[in-house]
C-alpha positions as CSV (number, residue, x, y, z in Angstrom):
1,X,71.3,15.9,-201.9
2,X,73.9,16.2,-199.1
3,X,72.7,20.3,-198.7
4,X,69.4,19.2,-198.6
5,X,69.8,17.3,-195.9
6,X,72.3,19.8,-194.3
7,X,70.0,22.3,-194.5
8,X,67.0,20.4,-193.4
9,X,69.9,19.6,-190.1
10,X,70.5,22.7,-189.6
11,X,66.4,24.0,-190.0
12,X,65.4,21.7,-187.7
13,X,68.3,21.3,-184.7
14,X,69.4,24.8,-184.8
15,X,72.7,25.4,-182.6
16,X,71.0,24.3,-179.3
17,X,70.4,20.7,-181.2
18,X,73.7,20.6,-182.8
19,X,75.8,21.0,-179.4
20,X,73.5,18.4,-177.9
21,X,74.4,16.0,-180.3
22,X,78.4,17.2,-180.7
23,X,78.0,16.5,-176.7
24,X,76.7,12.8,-177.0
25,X,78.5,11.7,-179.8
26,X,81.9,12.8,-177.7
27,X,80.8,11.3,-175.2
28,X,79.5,8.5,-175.6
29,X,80.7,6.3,-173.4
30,X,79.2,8.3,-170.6
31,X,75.9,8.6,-172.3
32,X,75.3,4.2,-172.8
33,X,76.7,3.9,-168.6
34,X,73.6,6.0,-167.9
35,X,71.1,4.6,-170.2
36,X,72.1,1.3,-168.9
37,X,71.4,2.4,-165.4
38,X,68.1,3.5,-166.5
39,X,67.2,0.3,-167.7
40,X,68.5,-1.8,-164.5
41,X,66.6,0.6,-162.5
42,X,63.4,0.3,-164.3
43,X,63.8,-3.4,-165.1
44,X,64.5,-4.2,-161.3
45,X,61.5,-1.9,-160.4
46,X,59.5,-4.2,-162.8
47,X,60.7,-7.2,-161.1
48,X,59.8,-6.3,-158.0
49,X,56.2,-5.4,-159.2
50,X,55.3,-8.1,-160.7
51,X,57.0,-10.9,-158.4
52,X,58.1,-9.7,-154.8
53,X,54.8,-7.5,-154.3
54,X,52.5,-10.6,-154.8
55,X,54.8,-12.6,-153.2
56,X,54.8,-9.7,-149.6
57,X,51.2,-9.5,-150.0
58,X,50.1,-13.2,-149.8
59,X,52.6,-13.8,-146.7
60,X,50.1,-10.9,-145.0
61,X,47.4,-12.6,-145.8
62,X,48.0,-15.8,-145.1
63,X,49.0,-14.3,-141.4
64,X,46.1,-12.5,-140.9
65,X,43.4,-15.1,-142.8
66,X,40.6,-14.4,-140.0
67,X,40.8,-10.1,-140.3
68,X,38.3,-8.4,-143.3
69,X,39.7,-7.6,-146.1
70,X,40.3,-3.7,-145.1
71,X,41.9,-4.9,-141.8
72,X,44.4,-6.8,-144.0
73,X,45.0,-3.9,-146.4
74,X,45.7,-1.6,-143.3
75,X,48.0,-4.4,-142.2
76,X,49.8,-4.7,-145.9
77,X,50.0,-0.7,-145.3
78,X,51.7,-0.8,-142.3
79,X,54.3,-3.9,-143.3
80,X,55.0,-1.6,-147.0
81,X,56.0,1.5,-144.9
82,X,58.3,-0.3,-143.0
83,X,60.2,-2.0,-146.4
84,X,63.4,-1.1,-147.4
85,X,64.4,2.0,-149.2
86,X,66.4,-0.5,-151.9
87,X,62.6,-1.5,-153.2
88,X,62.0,0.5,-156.3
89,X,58.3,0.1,-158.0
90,X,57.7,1.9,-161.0
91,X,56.0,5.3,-160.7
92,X,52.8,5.7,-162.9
93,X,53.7,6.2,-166.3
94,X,56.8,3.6,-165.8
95,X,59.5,5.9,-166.7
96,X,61.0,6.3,-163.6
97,X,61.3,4.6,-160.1
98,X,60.2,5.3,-156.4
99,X,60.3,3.6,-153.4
100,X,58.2,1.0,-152.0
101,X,57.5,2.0,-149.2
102,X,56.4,5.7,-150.9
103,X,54.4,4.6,-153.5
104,X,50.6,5.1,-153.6
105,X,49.9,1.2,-154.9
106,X,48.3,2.4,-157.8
107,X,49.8,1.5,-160.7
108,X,47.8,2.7,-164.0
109,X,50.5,0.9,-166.1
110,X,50.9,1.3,-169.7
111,X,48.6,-0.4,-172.0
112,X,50.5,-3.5,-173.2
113,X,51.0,-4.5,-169.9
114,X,47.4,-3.9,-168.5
115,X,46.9,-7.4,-169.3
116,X,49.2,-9.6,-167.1
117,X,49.9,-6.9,-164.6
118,X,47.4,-5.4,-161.7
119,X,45.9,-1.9,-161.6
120,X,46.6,-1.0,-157.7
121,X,47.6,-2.9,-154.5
122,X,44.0,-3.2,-153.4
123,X,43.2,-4.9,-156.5
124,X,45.9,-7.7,-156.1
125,X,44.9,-8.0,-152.1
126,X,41.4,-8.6,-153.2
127,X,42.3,-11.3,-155.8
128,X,44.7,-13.2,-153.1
129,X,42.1,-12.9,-150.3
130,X,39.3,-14.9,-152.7
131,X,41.8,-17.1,-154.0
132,X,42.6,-18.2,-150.1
């Protein structure tokens, strides 16, 4: 049984997949610092998606509660571009980050959270602007 499964290893890895592997199981240590990075990165992008964003985007409005709705988005477009470069979003698919002030603010975010999340900036502006 142990060949089997050697040769099935060695069928399917070949020596490209085999020095991958030699390489992460050495080092290791290396290997879990990144991927914990990753996952700060991508957790504090989420963070600031789903709380600071709403958060920015209400303060503009409540300024500016006299201006159409497409004034006010010109407005939120102005006051994003001028955001710090230490605001990460997620980018579309939500495996990696970008900056705020970069980002499109559209967000097709993956299914399981297209339920307590919003598609695109305008989307969120629009909700906020009846809700006021």
């Amino acid at each position: 049984m142990i060949n089997f499964v050697k040769a099935l290893n060695d069928l399917f890895l070949g020596n490209l997949g085999k020095g991958i592997i030699h390489n992460i199981s050495t080092n290791r240590i290396f290997y879990a610092i990144g991927f914990l990075i990753y996952g700060f990165l991508l957790m504090y992008a989420h963070i600031i998606y789903l709380f600071y964003i709403p958060k920015e985007i209400e303060k503009v409005v409540l300024k500016n509660r006299d201006l159409a709705l497409g004034q006010i988005y010109e407005l939120w477009l102005k006051h994003k571009k001028a955001m710090s470069f230490w605001l990460l979003v997620p980018t579309r698919n939500e495996l990696w980050v970008q900056t705020l002030s970069s980002s499109s603010g559209s967000y097709d975010v993956l299914f399981f959270n297209k339920k307590n999340s919003y598609q695109s900036e305008y989307d969120l502006l629009t909700a906020i602007y009846r809700k006021l």
